[in-house]
N, C-alpha and C positions, 0 to 999 in steps of 0.2 A: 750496796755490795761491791760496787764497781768492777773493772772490768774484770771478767777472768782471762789469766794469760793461759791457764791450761784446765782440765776438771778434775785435780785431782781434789783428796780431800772428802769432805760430808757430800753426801747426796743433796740437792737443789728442789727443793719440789716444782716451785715454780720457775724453772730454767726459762731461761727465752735467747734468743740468739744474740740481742740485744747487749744481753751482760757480757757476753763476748771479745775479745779484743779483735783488733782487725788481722793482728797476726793469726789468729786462731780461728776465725772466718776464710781467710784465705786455704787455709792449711786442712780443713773442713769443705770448702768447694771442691780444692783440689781431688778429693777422697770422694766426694759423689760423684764426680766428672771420671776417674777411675772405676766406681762402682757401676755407672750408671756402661761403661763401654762393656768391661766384663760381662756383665747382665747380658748385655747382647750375643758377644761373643760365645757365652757358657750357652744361651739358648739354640744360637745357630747350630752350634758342635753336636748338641739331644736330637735337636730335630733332623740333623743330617743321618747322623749316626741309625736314628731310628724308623725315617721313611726315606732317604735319599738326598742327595743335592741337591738335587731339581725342586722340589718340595721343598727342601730347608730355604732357597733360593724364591721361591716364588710366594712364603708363606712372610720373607723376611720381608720383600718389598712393600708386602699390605703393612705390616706394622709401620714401618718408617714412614711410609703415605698418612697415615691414621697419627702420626706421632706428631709428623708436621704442620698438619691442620687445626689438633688440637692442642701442641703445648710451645710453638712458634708465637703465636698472637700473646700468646700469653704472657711470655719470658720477654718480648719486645712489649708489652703493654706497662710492665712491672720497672721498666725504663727509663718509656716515656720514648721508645722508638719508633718514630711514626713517618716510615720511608715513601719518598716520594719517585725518588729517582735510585737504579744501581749504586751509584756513590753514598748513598743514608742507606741503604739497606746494607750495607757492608761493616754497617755500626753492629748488625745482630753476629754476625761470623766472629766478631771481635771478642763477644759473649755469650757465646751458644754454651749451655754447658755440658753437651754435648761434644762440643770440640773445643775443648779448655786448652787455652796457651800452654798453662801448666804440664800439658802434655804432648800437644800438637805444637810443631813451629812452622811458621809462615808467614810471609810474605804477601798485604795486599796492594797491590798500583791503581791508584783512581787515574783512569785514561783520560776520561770525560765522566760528565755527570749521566753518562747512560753505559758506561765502558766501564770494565774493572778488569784487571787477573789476578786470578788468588794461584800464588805458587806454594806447595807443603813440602818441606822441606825435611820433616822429620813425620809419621804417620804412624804411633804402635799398632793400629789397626795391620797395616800393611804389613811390619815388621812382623807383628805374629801370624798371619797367614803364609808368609815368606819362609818362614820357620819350620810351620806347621810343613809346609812342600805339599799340600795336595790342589794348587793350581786355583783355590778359591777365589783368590783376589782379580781376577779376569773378570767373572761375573759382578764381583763386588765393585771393580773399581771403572767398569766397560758400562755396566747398566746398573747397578743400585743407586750410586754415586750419582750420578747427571740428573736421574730421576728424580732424587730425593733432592737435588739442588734445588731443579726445576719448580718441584712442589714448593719449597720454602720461601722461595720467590714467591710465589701464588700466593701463600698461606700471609706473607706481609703486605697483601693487596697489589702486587706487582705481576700481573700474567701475561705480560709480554715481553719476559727477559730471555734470552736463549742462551745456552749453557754450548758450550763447544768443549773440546779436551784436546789441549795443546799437548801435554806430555804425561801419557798414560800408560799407566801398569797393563803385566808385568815387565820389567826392570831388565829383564833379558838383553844383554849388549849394550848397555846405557854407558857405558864406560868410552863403547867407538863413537857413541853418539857426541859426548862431551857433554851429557846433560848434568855432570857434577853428580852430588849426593841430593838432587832433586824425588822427592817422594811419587810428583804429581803439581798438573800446573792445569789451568782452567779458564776461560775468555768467560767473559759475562758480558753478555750486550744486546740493549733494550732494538727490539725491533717493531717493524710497522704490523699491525696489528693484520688480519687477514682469514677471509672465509677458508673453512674447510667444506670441502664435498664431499669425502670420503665415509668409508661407510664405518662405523665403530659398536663394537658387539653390543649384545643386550644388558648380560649379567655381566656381576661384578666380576666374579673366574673367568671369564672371556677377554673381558677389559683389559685386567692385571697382567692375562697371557698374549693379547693382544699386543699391550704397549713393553713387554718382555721381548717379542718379534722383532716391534718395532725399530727398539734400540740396540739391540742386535747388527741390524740393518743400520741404521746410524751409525755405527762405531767400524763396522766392514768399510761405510764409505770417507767416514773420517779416515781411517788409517791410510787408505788410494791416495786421499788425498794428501799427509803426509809422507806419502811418498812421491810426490810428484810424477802419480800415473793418472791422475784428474784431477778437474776442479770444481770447486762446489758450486752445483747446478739444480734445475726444480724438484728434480729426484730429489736431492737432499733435503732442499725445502719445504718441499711435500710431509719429508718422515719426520721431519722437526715439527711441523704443524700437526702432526699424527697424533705427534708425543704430545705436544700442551693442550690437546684437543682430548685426548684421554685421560691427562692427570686432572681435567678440569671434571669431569664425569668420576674419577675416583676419591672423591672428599670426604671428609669422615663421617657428615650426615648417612649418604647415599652407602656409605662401608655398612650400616645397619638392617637394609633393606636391598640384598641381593639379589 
C-alpha cells in the first residue's frame, strides 16, 4: 500500500500506523499531545465548576500522581529510556507526550550529570489559565507542577532528585524582573539520600492533603528565599524530604487501597 501521506480516500480496514508517513505521524502525535492537554483542562474546569477549587485542585493531583506511575515507565520503556542519572532522564521531558515540543518550547542545560534546568518558554497550559484570569495557575504551577516533577523522577527509578523553582508563576511584574518572555524555569538536582522522622498520614486523603500543606510551605519558603530575606536551611530541607517522603507512599498500587 505504501505510505499514506494523508487518509483520505476508501476506508482501510486494516490501518496501522505503520502505513503511515512520518509527516503524518508527526502531525497525528502532535493532535494527541493537544487532545491529551484539553482532556485535562476540560476536566479541571467540570470538576471546579461543580465541587469547587479546592477539590478540582486536590482531585487533579491524585490523577497526575497515578498518571506518572503508570504511563512514565511506559512511554520511557517504548524508547529504550533507561535513566541513570538527571542528565538521561531528561531524554523522557524531550518526549513526554504530555509535554510535546509541538507545543511547549524550552529549553534544557545539563549542569552535571546530576544537574539540569529546564526553562519553558512558551506554556499553553499557562497561557490559558492566564486568560481564563481566575488565579488558577498559582496552585497549578506552585504545587501541582514540582509534585508531578518529583513523581516523574520516582516513576524513571530516580527518587533522589529534588525539584526547586527558579522562576515561577504567576507572571505578575516579570517585565521589572527582566525575566524576558520566560514561561517558568526549574533546577533538578540529584541529592544525598536521608532518613525521614516525620510523621505522614494514614490514608491516601491525608497524604494527598498532607503533601498539598506541604508544598505550600515549600514554595512560601522558596519565594524568601528569592527574595533574599533567607536562605535555604533544614526547615526547608526537612519540607523537601516531607515531599519525597509522601510522593513515595502515594504510588499507583497504594492509589487502590485507601
Amino acid at each position: 500500500m505504501g505510505e499514506l501521506k494523508d487518509y483520505q480516500g476508501e476506508f482501510v480496514p486494516a490501518l496501522r500506523y505503520e502505513d503511515m508517513s512520518k509527516d503524518v505521524l508527526i502531525k497525528l502525535l502532535r493532535e494527541t499531545s493537544r487532545t491529551l492537554g484539553w482532556v485535562g483542562a476540560y476536566w479541571y474546569s467540570i470538576i471546579g465548576d461543580k465541587y469547587g477549587v479546592d477539590e478540582a485542585d486536590f482531585q487533579s493531583l491524585d490523577v497526575w500522581i497515578k498518571e506518572a506511575d503508570f504511563c512514565i515507565p511506559r512511554v520511557a520503556e517504548a524508547l529504550g529510556i533507561k535513566p541513570t542519572d538527571v542528565a538521561s532522564a531528561m531524554k523522557f521531558w524531550q518526549v513526554d507526550p504530555a509535554f510535546s515540543s509541538q507545543l511547549f518550547k524550552y529549553n534544557i542545560d545539563i549542569v552535571a550529570r546530576d544537574h539540569a534546568v529546564l526553562t519553558i518558554t512558551h506554556c499553553p497550559s499557562l497561557v490559558y489559565q492566564e486568560r481564563e484570569g481566575k488565579g488558577k495557575e498559582k496552585f497549578t504551577c506552585q504545587v501541582l507542577e514540582p509534585l508531578v516533577i518529583v513523581r516523574y523522577f520516582g516513576a524513571l527509578g530516580l527518587e533522589w532528585v529534588e525539584v526547586r523553582p527558579l522562576k515561577v508563576p504567576p507572571r505578575r511584574g516579570w517585565e521589572a524582573k527582566g525575566w524576558g518572555g520566560i514561561a517558568c524555569q526549574w533546577d533538578f538536582k540529584a541529592i544525598p539520600e536521608k532518613e525521614y522522622k516525620g510523621k505522614i498520614a494514614d490514608t491516601r486523603e491525608g497524604q494527598l492533603r498532607q503533601v498539598i500543606d506541604c508544598s505550600w510551605k515549600i514554595q512560601e519558603l522558596e519565594n524568601a528565599i528569592a527574595a533574599g530575606k533567607r536562605r535555604y536551611d533544614s526547615e526547608l530541607e526537612n519540607l523537601h524530604l516531607e515531599r519525597r517522603m509522601l510522593l513515595r507512599e502515594l504510588k499507583w498500587k497504594r492509589s487502590r487501597n485507601p
